[in-house]
C-alpha positions as CSV (number, residue, x, y, z in Angstrom):
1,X,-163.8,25.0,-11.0
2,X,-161.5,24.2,-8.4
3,X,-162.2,21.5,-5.7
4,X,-160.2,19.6,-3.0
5,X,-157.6,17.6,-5.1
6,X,-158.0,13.8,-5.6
7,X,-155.3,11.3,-7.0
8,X,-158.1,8.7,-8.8
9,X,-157.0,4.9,-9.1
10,X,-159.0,3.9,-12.3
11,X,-160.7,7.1,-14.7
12,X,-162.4,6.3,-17.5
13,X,-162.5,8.8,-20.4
14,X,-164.6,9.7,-22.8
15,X,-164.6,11.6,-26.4
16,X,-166.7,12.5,-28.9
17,X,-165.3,16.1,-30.5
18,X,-165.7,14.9,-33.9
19,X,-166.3,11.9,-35.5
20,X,-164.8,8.8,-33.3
21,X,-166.3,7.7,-30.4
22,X,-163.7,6.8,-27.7
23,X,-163.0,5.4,-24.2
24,X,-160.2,4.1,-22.2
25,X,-159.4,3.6,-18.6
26,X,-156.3,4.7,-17.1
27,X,-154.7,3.6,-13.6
28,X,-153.4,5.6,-11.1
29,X,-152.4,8.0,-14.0
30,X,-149.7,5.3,-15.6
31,X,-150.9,2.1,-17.0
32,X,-153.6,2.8,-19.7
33,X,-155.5,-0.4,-19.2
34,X,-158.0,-0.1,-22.3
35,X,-158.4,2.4,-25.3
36,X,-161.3,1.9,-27.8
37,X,-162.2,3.7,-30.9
38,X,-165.3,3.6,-32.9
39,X,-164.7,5.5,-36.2
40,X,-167.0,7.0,-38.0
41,X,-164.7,7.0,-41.4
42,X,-166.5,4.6,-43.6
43,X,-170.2,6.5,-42.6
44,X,-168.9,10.2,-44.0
45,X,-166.9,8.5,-47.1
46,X,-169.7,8.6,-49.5
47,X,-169.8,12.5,-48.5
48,X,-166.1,13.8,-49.1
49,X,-166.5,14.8,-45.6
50,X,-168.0,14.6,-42.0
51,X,-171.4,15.6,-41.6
52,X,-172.3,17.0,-37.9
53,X,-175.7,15.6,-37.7
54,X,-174.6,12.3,-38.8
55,X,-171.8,12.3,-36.6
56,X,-173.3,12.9,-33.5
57,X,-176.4,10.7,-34.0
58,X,-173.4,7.5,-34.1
59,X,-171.9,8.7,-31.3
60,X,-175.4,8.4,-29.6
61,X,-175.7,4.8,-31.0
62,X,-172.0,3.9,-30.0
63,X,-171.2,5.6,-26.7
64,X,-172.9,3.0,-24.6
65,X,-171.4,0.1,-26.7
66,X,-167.9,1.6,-26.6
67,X,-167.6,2.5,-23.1
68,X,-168.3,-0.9,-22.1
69,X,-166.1,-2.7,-24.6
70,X,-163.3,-0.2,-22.4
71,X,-164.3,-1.1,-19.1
72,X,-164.5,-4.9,-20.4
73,X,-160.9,-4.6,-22.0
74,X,-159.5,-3.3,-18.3
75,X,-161.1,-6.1,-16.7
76,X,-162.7,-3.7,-14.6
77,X,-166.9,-2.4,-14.0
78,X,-168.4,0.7,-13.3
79,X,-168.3,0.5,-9.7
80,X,-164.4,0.6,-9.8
81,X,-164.3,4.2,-12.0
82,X,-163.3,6.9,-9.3
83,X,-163.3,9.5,-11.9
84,X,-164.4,10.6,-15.5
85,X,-162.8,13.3,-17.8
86,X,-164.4,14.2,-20.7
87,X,-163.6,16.3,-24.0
88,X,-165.4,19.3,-23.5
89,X,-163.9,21.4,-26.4
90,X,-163.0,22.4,-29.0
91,X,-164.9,20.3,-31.5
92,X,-168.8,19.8,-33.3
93,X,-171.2,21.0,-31.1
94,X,-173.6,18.4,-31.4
95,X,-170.7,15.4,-31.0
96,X,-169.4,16.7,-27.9
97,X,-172.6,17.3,-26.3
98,X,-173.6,13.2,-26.5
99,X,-169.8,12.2,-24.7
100,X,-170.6,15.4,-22.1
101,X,-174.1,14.4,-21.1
102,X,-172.9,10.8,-21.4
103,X,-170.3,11.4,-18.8
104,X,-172.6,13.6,-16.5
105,X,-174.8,11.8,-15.9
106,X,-172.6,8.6,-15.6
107,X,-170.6,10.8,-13.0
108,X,-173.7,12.5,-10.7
109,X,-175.2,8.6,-10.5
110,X,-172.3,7.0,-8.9
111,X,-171.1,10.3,-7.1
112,X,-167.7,10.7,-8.6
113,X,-165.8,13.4,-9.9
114,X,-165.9,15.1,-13.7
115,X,-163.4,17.0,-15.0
116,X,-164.0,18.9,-19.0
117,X,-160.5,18.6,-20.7
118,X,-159.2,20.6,-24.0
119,X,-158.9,18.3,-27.1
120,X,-156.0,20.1,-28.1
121,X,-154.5,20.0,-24.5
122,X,-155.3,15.8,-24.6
123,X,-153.3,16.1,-27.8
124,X,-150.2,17.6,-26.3
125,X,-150.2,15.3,-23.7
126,X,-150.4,12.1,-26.1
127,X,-146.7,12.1,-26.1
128,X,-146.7,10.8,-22.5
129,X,-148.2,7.7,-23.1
130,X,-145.1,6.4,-25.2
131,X,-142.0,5.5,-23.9
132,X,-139.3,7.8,-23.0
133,X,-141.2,11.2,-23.4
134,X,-139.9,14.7,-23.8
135,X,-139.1,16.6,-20.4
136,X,-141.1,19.8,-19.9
137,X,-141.2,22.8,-21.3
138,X,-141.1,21.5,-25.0
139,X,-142.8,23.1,-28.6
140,X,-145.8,21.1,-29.1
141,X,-147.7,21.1,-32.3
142,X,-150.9,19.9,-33.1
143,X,-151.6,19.6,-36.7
144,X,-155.3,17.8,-37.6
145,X,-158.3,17.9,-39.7
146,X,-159.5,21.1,-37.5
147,X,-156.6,22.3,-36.5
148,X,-152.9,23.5,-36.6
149,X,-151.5,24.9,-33.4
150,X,-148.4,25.8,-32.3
151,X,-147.5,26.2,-28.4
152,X,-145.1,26.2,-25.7
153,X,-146.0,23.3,-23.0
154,X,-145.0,24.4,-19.8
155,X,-146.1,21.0,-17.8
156,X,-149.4,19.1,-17.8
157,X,-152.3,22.0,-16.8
158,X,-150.2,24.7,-18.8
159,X,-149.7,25.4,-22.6
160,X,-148.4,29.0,-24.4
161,X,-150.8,29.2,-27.9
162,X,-147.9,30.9,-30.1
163,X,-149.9,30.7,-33.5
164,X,-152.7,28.9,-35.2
165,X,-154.0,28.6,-38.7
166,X,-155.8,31.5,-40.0
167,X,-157.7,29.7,-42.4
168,X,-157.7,25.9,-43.5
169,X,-155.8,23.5,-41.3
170,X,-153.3,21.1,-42.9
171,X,-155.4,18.2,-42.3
172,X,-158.6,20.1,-44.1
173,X,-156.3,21.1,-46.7
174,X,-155.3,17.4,-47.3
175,X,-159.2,16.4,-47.6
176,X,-159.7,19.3,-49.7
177,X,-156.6,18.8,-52.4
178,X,-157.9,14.9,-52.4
179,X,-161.3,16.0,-53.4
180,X,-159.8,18.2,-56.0
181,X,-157.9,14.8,-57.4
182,X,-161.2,12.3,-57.5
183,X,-159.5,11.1,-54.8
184,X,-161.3,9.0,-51.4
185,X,-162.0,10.6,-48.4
186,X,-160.2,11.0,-46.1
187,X,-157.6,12.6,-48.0
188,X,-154.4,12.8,-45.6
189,X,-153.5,9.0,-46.3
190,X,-154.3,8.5,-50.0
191,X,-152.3,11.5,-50.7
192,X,-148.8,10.4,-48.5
193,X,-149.3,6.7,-50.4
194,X,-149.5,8.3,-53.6
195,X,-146.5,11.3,-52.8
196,X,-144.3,8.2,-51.8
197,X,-144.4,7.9,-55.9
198,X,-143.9,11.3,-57.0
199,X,-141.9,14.2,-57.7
200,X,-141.8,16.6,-54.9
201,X,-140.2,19.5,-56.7
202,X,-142.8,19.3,-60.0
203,X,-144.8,21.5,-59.4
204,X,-143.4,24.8,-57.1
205,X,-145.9,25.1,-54.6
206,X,-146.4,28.5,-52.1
207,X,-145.0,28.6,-48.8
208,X,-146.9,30.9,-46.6
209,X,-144.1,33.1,-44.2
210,X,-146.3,35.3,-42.5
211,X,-143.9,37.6,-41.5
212,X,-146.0,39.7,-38.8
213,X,-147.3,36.9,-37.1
214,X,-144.5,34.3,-37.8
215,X,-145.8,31.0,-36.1
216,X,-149.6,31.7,-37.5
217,X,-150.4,29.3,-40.7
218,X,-151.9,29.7,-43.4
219,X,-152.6,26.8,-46.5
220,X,-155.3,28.5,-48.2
221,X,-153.2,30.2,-50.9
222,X,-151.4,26.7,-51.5
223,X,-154.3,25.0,-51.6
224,X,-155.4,27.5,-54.6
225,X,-152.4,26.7,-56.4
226,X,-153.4,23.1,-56.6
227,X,-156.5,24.0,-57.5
228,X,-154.9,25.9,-60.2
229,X,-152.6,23.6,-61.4
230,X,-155.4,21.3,-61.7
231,X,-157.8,23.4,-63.9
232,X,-154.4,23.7,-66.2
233,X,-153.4,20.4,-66.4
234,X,-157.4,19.2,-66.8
235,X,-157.9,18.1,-70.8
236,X,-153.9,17.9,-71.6
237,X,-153.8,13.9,-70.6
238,X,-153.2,12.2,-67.9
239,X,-153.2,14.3,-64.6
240,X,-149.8,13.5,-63.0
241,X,-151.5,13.0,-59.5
242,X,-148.6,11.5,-58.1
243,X,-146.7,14.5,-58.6
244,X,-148.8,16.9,-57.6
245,X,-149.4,15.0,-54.3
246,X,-145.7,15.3,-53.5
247,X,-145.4,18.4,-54.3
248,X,-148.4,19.6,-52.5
249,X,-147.3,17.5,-49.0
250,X,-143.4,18.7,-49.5
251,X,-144.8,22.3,-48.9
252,X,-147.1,21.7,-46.0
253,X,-144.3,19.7,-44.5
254,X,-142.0,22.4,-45.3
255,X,-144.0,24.9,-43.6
256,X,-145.1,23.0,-40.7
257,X,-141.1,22.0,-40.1
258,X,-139.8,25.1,-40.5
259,X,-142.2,27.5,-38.5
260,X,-141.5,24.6,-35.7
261,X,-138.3,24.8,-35.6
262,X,-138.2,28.5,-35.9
263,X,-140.2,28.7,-32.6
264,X,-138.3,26.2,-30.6
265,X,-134.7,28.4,-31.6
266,X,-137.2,31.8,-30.3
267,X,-138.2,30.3,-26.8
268,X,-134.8,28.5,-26.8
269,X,-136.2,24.9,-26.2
270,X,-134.7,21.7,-28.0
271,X,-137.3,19.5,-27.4
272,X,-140.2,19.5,-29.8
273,X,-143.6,17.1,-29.8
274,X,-145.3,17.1,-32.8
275,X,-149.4,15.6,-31.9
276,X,-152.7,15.2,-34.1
277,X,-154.1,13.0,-36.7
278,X,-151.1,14.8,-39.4
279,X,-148.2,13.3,-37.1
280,X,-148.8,10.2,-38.8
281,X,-147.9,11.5,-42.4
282,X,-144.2,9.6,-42.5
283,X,-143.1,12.6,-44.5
284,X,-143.5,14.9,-41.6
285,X,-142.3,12.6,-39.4
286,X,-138.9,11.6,-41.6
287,X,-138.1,15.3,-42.0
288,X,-138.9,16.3,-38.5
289,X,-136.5,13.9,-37.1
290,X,-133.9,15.2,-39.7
291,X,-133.9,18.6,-39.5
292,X,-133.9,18.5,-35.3
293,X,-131.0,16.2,-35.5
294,X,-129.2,18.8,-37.7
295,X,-129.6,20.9,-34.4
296,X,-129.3,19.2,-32.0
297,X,-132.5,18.9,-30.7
298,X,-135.1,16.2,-30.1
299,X,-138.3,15.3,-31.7
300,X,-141.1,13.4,-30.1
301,X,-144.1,11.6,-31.5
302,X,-147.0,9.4,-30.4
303,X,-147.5,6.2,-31.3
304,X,-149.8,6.2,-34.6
305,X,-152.8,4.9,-32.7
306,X,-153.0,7.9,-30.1
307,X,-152.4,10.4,-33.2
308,X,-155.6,10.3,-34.6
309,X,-158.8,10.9,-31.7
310,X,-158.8,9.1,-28.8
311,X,-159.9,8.5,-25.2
312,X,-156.4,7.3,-23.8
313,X,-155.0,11.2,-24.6
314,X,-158.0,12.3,-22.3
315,X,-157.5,10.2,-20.0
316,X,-154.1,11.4,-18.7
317,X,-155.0,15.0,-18.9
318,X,-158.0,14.7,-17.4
319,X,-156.3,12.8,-14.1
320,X,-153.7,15.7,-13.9
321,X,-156.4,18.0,-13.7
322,X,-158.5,15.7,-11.6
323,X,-155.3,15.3,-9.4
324,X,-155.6,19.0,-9.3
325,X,-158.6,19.4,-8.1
326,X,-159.7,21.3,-11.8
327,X,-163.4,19.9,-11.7
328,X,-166.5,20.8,-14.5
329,X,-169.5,22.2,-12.6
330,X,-173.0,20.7,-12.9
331,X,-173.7,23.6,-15.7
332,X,-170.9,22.9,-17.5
333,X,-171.6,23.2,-21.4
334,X,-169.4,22.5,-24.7
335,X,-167.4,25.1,-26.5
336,X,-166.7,24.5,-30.5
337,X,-164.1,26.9,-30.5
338,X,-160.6,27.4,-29.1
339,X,-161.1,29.5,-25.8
340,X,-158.9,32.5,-26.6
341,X,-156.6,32.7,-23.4
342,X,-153.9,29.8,-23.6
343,X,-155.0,26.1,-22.5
């Protein structure tokens, strides 16, 4: 929906996609003057996993709490907020409903403006929020628990989807090899600690190519192979999880770099942002940095804090679109899945 546009002083934002609960308050689209997170981490632990119905009954408990902690951090109330944005998708149905209802109604009582943003739209736009960001257009990957995009960002309301996992994302596939190894959930940060200490080149891993669709992913065959490697290795002493760890994060790394780079040299951009909770893996990060400095190019990354989900990436999509005038409508409903025309 598409409304008379409106440059708001102080939004508050809102998400719930998955399992954090999250608000900050941004003014006049620069200074981000709060940004609180509620994680859910130490509730799903005991289950290897995040459970939906869990999830979204803590983000009924927390919402309140949490987005008053952010107005109270921006020394600010809600007669101030001239604006809300929201996460309306892609994400668990039931999570994003409590931050959408939350902000509806928040927004129809004081008589202010909503807009619905794209969680992996907020995640492009979290470089922004750091200090000296990347000039537009620029590749932007998002790489997360439940997802692994690739796109060309074209300016704040526009992004080219190029490719996306066909099956596991590389986050998923790092909570699923941990599981495999006994090991806590989640399973992105126990395995980088434990790869620090191993062998990257002990076990050969698969590197999906793709070739018909080159900037697609793909991590279930590699995650196989572990699981492979694991059944072999099971009864013969020791498992050497430190080396299997490596190895495994050397070829997701490998892949993510290299299809990355490979669609920056297509669409001849140097500039490349790489977004989502994975961008905090210093592996990634070390060999991103190396391999665009090899060509010349640039890489960009968030600070870790606005990696993982938060309200302060919402926030500065949501004023552009507010700015806009890209507004939700009253019926406005959730979507758990990536809308398939380009954010």
């Amino acid at each position: 929906m598409i409304t008379d546009k409106f440059n708001p002083k102080n939004l508050l934002a809102i998400e719930t996609s998955c399992d954090e609960t999250a608000a900050a308050v941004l003014r006049d689209g620069r200074q981000l003057m709060s940004n609180v997170v509620a994680s859910q981490v130490h509730i799903h632990k005991e289950y290897g996993g995040i459970v939906p119905e869990l999830a979204s009954r803590h983000h009924l408990e927390d919402i309140v709490r949490v987005v008053e902690k952010a107005l109270l951090d921006a020394n600010t109330d809600r007669s101030a907020i001239d604006a809300i944005a929201v996460t309306q998708g892609p994400g668990l149905v039931g999570s994003l409903v409590v931050g959408l209802s939350f902000a509806k109604a928040l927004a129809m009582a004081r008589g202010i403006p909503l807009t619905g943003v794209n969680h992996l739209h907020a995640h492009l736009s979290s470089v922004f929020l750091c200090e000296h960001p990347p000039l537009f257009p620029f590749v932007g990957l998002v790489v997360s628990g439940g997802h692994t995009n690739l796109y060309v960002v074209n300016d704040f309301l526009s992004a080219e989807l190029l490719g996306q996992t066909r099956d596991d994302a590389a986050g998923e596939a790092f909570d699923k090899v941990a599981k495999m190894l006994e090991l806590e959930y989640p399973g992105g940060p126990i395995i980088s600690q434990l790869a620090e200490k191993g062998d990257p080149c002990a076990f050969s891993y698969p590197r999906a190519k793709l070739p018909k669709t080159p900037f697609d992913f793909s991590f279930s065959g590699l995650k196989t192979s572990v699981l492979t490697s694991v059944k072999k290795l099971s009864g013969q002493g020791p498992l050497p999880v430190q080396d299997i760890c490596a190895s495994f994060q050397e070829a997701v790394v490998d892949v993510l770099v290299e299809k990355t780079l490979s669609a920056a040299k297509n669409y001849d951009i140097n500039r490349i942002a790489v977004t989502g909770g994975v961008a905090t893996n210093s592996r990634l990060r070390a060999r991103m940095a190396e391999e665009t400095k090899k060509l010349g190019y640039k890489a960009f990354f968030p600070y870790p804090e606005l990696c993982t989900d938060n309200a302060a990436m919402v926030a500065l999509t949501g004023y552009h679109q507010i700015k806009a005038g890209i507004l939700a409508k009253e019926d406005a409903d959730v979507y758990s899945r990536l809308p398939l025309l380009s954010i």
